[in-house]
N, C-alpha and C positions, 0 to 999 in steps of 0.2 A: 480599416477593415477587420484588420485583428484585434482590436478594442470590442469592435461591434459582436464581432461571434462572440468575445467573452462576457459581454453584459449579456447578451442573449442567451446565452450558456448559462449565467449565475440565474437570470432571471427566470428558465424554463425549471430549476433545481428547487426554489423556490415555490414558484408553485406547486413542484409534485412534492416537495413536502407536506407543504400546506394541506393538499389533497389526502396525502397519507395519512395526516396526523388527525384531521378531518372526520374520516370512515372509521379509523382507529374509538376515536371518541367517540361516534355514534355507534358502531357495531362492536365496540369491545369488551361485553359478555358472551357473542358470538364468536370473536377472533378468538377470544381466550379461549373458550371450552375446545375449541378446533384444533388449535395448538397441541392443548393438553390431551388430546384423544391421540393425534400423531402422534406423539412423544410417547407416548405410553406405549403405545401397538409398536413403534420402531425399537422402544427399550428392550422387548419380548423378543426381536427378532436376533437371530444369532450373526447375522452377518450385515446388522444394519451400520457398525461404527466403522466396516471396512466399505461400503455406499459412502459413509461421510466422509471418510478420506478421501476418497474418489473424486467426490465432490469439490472439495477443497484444493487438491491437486490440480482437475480443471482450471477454476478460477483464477487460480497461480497465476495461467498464462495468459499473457494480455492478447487479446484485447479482450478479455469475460470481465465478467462482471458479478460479482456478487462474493468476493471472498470475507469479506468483513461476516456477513452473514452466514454463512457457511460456517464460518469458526464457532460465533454465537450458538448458532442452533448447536452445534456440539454442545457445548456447556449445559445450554438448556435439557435438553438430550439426558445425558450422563452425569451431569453435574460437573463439581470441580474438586479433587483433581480427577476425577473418571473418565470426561472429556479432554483432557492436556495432550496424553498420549495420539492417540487418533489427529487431532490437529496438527501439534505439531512432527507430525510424521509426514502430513498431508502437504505444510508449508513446506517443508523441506523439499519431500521428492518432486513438487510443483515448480520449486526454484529452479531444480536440477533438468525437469523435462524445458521450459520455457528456455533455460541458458542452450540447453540441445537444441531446441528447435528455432532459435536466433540464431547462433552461429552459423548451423546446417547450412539453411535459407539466406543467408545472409542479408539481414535484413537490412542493414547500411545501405546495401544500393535502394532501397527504394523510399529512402529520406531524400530530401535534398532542399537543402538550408541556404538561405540568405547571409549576406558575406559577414553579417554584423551576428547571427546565428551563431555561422561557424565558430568565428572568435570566441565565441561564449564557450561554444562545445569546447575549444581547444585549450581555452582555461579550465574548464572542469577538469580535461583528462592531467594537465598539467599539474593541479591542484593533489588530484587522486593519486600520481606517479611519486607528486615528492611527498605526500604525506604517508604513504603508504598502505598498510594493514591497518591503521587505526582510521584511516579515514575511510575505508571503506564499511570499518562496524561504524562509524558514526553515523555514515549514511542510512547503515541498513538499521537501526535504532532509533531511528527518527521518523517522524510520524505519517510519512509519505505510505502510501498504500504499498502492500509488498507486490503486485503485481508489477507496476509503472518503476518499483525501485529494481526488482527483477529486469524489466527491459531495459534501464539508464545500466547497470553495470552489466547485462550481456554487451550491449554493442560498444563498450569504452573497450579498447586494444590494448591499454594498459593494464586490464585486471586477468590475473592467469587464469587461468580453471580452478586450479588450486587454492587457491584467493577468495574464487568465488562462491566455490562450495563450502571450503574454514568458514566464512561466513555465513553462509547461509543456513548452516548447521547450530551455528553459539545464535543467531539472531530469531532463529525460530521460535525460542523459546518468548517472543512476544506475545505471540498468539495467543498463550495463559491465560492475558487481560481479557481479549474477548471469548474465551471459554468462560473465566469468572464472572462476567457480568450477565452472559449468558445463564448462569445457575442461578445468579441472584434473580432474576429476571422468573426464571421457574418457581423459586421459594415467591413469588411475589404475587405471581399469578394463581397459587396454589389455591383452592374455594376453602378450604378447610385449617386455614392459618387464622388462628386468635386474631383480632381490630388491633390487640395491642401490639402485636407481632410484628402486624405487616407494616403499621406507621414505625417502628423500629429499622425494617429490614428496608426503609425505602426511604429512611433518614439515612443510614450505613452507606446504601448504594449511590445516594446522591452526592453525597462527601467524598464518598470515593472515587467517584466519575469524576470529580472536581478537581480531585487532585493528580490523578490520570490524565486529566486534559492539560491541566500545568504543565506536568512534568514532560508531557511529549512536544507544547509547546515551548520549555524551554531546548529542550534536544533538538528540535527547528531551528532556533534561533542560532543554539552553540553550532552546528552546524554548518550552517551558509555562514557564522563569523569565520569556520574554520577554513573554510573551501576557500573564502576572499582572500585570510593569510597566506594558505598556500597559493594560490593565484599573484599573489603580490609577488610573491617571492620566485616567481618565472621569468623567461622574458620578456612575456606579454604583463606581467604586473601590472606596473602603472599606468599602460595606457587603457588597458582593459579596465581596471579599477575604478579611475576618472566617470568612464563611460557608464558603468555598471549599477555603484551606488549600494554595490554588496548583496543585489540578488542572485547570486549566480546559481546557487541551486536551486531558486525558485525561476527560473529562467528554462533553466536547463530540464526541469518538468515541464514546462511550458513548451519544449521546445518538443519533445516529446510525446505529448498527451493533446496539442495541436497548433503547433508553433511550425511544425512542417507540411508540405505536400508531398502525396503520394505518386511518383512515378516509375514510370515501365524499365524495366531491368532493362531492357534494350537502347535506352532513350543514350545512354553513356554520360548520366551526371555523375560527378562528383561523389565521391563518399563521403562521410560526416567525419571518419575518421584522416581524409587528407585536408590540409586544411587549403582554403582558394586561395589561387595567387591574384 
């Protein structure tokens, strides 16, 4: 069943690209001029970069959607570095409001995970407890969206507050990337940029993309190797290990983002953080 929603999940993603990229190629001397008019009228406004933080902050918290974009448009916006500021202020205090309002609410009770789930979740937190501060920037450096990585370390009971915000604070400064590609993105679509310019600046930002995409997938990879190590080195190690096959942080987003069901505070399951006997 869980197989099915995720082919049906890739599959629906799919096509609204396809769809995006589609309207994108047919209307985009439209899209673009449209863009380029907001941006301008928002750049003129005196209190538009603190709208964008705003915006950005939102997103933070899951379950929204759209913070990749949000950062972007900044850049495009203000450029780079003019856009930096405003983001990552934006990711920050969005970390800080979403860790508040996980906790608050406690959202652990209204997870509730299958016994081979659990296990998973209990190697993560394990993983997390003896790798410590460094495994937690590895997490947050890694190419998982800050929202869903925002929810994976509010509800672990192993990470302080303190922990959470050091981090949240040194890992903000990700957000750069989509600020930068966001300006390039602007010099790109500019009408009044030289033929020879724009096949320059769209040779630059393709190579760069490329190697931004490397580098966060190799931060993926190092990653879930590292979560396995620590996991090995628990008591659940090697039988978790066996069973696993070294996805555990791609598990444990899974577990996360719909690998669980939603039940009533009152129902009296389990928390994610005890683990089933």
């Amino acid at each position: 069943m869980l197989q099915k929603r995720s082919l049906f999940t890739i599959g629906a993603g799919i096509i609204a690209a396809v769809m995006v990229i589609a309207t994108f190629a047919i209307y985009r001397a439209t899209i673009m001029d449209l863009i380029q008019s907001v941006a301008v009228e928002l750049r003129t406004q005196p209190y538009s970069s603190l709208l964008l933080t705003l915006l950005i902050i939102v997103t933070s918290v899951p379950p929204m959607i759209g913070f990749t974009f949000a950062s972007t448009l900044t850049g495009f916006i203000y450029g780079c570095p003019g856009g930096i500021f405003p983001a990552q202020v934006g990711a920050f205090v969005g970390a800080i409001v979403a860790y508040g309002l996980i906790k608050k609410y406690n959202f652990n009770r209204f997870i509730k995970l299958s016994p081979s789930k659990q296990e998973k979740y209990t190697a993560i937190q394990e993983a997390i407890e003896q790798g410590g501060f460094k495994m937690i920037m590895l997490i947050r450096l890694s190419p998982i969206p800050w929202p869903i990585q925002n929810m994976l370390l509010s509800i672990l009971p192993t990470i302080s507050t303190q922990q959470f915000v050091l981090a949240s604070f040194l890992s903000s400064f990700k957000v750069s990337m989509e600020v930068w590609i966001g300006s390039q993105l602007a010099d790109i679509s500019n009408p009044n940029l030289p033929p020879s310019a724009h096949r320059v600046a769209m040779m630059v930002m393709g190579v760069s993309v490329f190697i931004l995409v490397a580098v966060a997938w190799w931060l993926y990879r190092l990653t879930m190797q590292k979560v396995n190590e620590m996991a090995a080195a628990g008591h659940l190690g090697e039988k978790y290990n066996h069973r696993s096959g070294g996805n555990e942080l791609h598990d444990m987003v899974s577990v996360v983002t719909h690998g669980s069901s939603v039940s009533s505070p009152s129902s009296g399951n389990q928390s994610p953080s005890k683990k089933q006997e």
